[in-house]
N, C-alpha and C positions, 0 to 999 in steps of 0.2 A: 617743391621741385629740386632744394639745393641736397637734400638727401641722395638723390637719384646720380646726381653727377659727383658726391662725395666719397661712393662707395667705387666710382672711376679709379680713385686719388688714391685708396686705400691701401692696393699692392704696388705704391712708388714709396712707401713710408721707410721702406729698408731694400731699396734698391742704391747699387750705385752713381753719384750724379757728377756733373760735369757742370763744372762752373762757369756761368755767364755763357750755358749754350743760346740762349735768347735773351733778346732784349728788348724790351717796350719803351717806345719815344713819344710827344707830344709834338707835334706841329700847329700853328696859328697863322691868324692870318692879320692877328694885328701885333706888333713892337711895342708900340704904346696903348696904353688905357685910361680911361678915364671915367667917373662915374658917372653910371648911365646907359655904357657903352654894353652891345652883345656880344661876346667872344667867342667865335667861334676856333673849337680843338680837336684834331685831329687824334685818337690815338692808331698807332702804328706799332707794327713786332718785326722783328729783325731776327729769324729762324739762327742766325752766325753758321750757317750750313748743316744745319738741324733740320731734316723733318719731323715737323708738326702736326698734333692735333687736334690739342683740347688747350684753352687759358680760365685761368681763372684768378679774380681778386677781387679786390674792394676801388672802389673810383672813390676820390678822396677829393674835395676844393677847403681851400680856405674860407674863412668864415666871410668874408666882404665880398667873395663869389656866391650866386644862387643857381642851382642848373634848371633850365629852362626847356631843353629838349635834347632827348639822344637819338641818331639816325643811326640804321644799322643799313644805309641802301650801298653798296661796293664792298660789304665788308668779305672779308675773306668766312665767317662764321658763318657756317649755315642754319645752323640747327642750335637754339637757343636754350638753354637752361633753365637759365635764368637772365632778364636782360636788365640792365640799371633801369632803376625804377626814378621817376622824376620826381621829386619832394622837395621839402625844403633842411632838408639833413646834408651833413656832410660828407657823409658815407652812401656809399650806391655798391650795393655786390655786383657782381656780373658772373658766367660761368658761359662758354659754351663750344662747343667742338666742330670740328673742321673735317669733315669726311672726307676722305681722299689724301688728309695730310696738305700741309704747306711750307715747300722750303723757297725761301728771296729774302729781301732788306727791307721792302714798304710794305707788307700786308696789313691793309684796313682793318682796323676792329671795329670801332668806332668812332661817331663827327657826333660832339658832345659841344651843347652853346647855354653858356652864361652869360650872368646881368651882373654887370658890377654894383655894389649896391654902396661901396661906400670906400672913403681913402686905405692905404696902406699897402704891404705887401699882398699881390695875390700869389696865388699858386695852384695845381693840380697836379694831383699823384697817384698813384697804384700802391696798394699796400698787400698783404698777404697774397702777392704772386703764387704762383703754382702755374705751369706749361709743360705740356705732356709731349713724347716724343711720339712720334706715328709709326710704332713699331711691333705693336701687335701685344707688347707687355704691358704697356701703362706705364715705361722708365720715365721719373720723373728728371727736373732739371733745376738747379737752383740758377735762376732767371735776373737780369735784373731790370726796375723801372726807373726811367731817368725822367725828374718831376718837371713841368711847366713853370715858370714863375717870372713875374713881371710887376711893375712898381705902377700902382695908380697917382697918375699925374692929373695935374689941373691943365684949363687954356688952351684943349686941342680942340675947341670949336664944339658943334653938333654932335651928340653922342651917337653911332654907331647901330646900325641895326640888321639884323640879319637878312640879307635877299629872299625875295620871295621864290620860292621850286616850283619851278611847272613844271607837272609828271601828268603825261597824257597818258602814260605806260603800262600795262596790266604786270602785277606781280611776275612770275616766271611759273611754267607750267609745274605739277606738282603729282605725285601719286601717290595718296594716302594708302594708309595697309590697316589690314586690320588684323588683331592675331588676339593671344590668350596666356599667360605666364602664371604658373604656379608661386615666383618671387612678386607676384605684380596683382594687385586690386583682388586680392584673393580665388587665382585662376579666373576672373570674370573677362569678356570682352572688352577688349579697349581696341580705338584706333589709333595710328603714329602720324604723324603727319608735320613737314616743313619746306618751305621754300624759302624764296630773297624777293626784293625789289631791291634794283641797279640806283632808283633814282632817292625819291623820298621814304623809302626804307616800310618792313612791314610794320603796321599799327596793329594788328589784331588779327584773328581766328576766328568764325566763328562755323557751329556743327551746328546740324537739323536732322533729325530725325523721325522718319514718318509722322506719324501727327501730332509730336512735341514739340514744342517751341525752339525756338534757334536759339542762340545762347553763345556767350563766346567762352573762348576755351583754348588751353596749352595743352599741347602734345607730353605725353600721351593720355588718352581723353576716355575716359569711362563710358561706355556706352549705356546708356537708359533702356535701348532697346534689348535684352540679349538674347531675344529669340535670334536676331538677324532677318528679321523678314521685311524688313523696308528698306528702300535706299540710306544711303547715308550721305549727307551733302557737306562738305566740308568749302567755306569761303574765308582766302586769305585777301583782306584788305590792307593797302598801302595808308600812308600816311594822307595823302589827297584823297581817298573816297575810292578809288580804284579797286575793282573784287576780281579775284582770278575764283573761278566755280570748280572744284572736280568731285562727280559723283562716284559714289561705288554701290553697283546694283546691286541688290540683294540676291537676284537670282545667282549672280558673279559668284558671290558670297558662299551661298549653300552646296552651288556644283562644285567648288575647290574643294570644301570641304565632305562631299560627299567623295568625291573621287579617290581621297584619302583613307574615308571610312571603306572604301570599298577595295582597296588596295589593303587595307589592315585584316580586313574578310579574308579576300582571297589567300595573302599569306597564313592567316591563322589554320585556313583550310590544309594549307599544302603542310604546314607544319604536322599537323593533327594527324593528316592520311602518311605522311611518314613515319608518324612513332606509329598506328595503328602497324603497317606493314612493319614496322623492325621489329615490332611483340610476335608480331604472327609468323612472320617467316621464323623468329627464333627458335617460336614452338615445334614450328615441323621442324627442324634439324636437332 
């Protein structure tokens, strides 16, 4: 997927930029740490009166931090790239774009939580930034990230642990598409498809198609089918268990696309019977 949002990047490489037009901050909710303890961090972008709409970097922790889980629920990102992936590495890419643009000072990206695992300096940070302007060209912006860091102490009691979310809430409504790109899965059909959850953020995708098995899957998603003759059912689940449904009927499917093909008909007709009449009227005169 990070190919996809790479070739975004590509016409900012010699464009001119503006320094420190954004900036990505870390907020916490603990001062102190201790081993043992879960941290929860906020990351947050600061547009500095830039409209926004794409970020992209690496999520960076100190080695005595482990990351534990990343929620994407309030973030300002809608449409995912690529999301930090949770492991036990110190690098986590991330990439994703913001439709409509965002200019303010607190725009959510991400609520990222670690397990302190052991003394010393911790820290978290963003590295190979990249932040695009929402401007129709892709101008890029030399950005900066200012790191998280905090000193593991001893003797603060019981270590820390993260609240439990109750998210009763279904994802947020959503309208897959479906379409066909000669740069893309080699002109084959694929569907697009994204939404958010406000609460405990989305966990997965997953697609069904007719008598195939369900399957999970990222936008944008190769269809198995590409007759087009079954439903397609696309389900976004939440972090709790929570599924938003939206199908797209197949019948949907074939009359857009017929209406097209017959709209291509008719113009070819009318094209056709005009050069016929501009040969023949030229003969008689």
């Amino acid at each position: 997927m990070r190919k996809y949002f790479i070739i975004l990047f590509i016409i900012t490489l010699f464009s001119p930029l503006k320094l420190w037009a954004a900036e990505l901050y870390f907020e916490s909710n603990s001062s102190q740490i201790q081993v043992g303890d879960v941290v929860v961090v906020n990351l947050f972008v600061n547009s500095k009166g830039d409209d926004i709409n794409a970020i992209e970097g690496t999520l960076t922790n100190s080695g005595n931090l482990q990351l534990k889980d990343v929620r994407d629920g309030g973030s300002i990102v809608s449409f995912w790239v690529s999301k930090p992936l949770v492991n036990n590495e110190p690098t986590h890419f991330f990439s994703g774009i913001i439709p409509g643009g965002y200019q303010g000072t607190e725009g959510l990206i991400i609520t990222a939580s670690f397990e302190v695992m052991h003394s010393g300096q911790a820290s978290v940070n963003i590295e190979n930034l990249q932040v695009l302007k929402n401007d129709g060209l892709g101008t890029g912006t030399v950005s900066l990230a200012i790191p998280w860091v905090s000193k593991v102490v001893e003797g603060l009691g019981k270590p820390k642990t993260v609240d439990v979310i109750i998210d009763n809430i279904l994802p947020e409504k959503f309208t897959p598409t479906v379409s066909r790109s000669v740069d893309l899965f080699n002109n084959q059909w694929f569907v697009v498809f994204s939404t958010q959850d406000k609460n405990s953020g989305i966990d997965h995708y997953e697609v069904c198609e007719g008598d195939f098995d369900c399957e999970q899957a990222s936008s944008p998603y190769l269809l198995k089918n590409q007759k087009l003759n079954k439903d397609i059912i696309i389900k976004a689940v939440d972090k709790k268990g929570n599924e938003r449904v939206a199908i797209i009927v197949a019948s949907n499917i074939s009359n857009n696309y017929q209406k097209i093909a017959l709209f291509v008909i008719i113009m070819l007709i009318l094209v056709g019977g005009f050069v016929i009449y501009k040969k023949y009227h030229v003969k008689r005169l």
